[in-house]
C-alpha positions in Angstrom: 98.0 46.3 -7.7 98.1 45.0 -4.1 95.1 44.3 -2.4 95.2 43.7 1.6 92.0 42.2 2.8 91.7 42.3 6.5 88.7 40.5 8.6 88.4 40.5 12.3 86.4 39.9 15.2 87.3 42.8 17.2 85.0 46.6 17.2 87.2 49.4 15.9 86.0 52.8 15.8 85.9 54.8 12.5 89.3 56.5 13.4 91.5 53.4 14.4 90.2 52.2 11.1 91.3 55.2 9.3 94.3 55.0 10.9 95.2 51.2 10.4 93.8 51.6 6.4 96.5 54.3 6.2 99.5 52.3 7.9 98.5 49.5 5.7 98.7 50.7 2.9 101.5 52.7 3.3 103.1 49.2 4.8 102.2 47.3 1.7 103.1 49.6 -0.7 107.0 50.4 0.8 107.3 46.1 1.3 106.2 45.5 -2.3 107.7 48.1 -3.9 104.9 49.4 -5.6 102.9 52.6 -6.1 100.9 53.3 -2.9 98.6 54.8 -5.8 98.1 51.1 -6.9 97.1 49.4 -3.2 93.9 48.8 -1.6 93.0 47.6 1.6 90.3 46.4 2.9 89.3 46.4 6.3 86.1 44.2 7.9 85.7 44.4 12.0 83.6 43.2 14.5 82.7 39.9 12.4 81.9 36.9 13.9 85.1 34.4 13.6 86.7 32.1 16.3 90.2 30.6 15.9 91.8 27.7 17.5 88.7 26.8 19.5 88.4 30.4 20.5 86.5 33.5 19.8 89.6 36.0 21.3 90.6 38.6 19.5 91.8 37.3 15.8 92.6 38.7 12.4 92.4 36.9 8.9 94.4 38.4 6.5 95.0 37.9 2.1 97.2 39.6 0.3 97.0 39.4 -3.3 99.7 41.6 -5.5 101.3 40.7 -9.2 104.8 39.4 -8.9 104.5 38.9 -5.3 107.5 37.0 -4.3 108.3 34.3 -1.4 110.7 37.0 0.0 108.7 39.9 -0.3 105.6 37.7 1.6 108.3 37.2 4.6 108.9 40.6 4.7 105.1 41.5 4.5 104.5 39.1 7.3 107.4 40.3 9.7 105.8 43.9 9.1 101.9 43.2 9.3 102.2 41.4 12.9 103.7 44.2 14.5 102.1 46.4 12.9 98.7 44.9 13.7 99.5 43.6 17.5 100.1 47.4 18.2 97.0 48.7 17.0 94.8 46.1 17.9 94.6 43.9 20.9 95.1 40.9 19.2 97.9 38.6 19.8 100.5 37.8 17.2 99.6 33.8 17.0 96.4 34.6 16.4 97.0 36.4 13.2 97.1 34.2 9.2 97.6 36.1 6.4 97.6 34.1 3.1 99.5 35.3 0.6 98.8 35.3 -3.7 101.1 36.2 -6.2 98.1 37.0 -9.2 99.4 36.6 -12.8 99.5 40.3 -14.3 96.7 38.6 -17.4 94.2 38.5 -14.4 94.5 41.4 -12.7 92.0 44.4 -13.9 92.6 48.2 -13.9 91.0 50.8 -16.1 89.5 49.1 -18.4 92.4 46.6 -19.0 93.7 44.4 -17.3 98.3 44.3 -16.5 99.1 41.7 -18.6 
């Protein structure tokens, strides 16, 4: 189950939220190769953050998915930038995302857990 947690200092109205939840997921779903059944994102805006000295627009981003590999993070990363920069106004070096590959024993679903 991937999880995308995204926190930001900039206002988005209920419909560019809509519309970034749905690009996300569908993002993080084709880039893991996973069930788009299985992801969930999360998105937090207008919170108070500063980066690099600065209160500009910034995003903070995890993503947390069983079996996660160092290539499929890359991947995620080259995707997630663009994808953000174009529907935020936020520029691309001021976007971290941390990435966690979660051992299947820890990860919860129905009752059960993957592992």
């Amino acid at each position: 189950m991937p999880f995308l947690k995204l926190s930001t200092n900039v206002e988005i109205s209920d419909l560019q939220s809509k519309q970034l939840l749905t690009k996300l997921s569908q993002l993080v779903a084709q880039q893991t190769g996973k069930p788009e059944r299985y992801v969930m994102v999360e998105l937090t805006a207008g919170k108070s953050m500063m980066f690099s000295g600065s209160s500009d627009p910034l995003a903070y981003l995890e993503c947390k998915s069983i079996g996660l590999s160092t290539t499929q993070a890359t991947v995620l990363a080259a995707a997630i930038n663009p994808a953000l920069t174009a529907a935020l106004p936020i520029a691309a070096d001021r976007i971290y995302i941390e990435f966690s590959d979660c051992p299947a024993e820890y990860w919860g679903w129905n009752g059960s857990t993957f592992g």
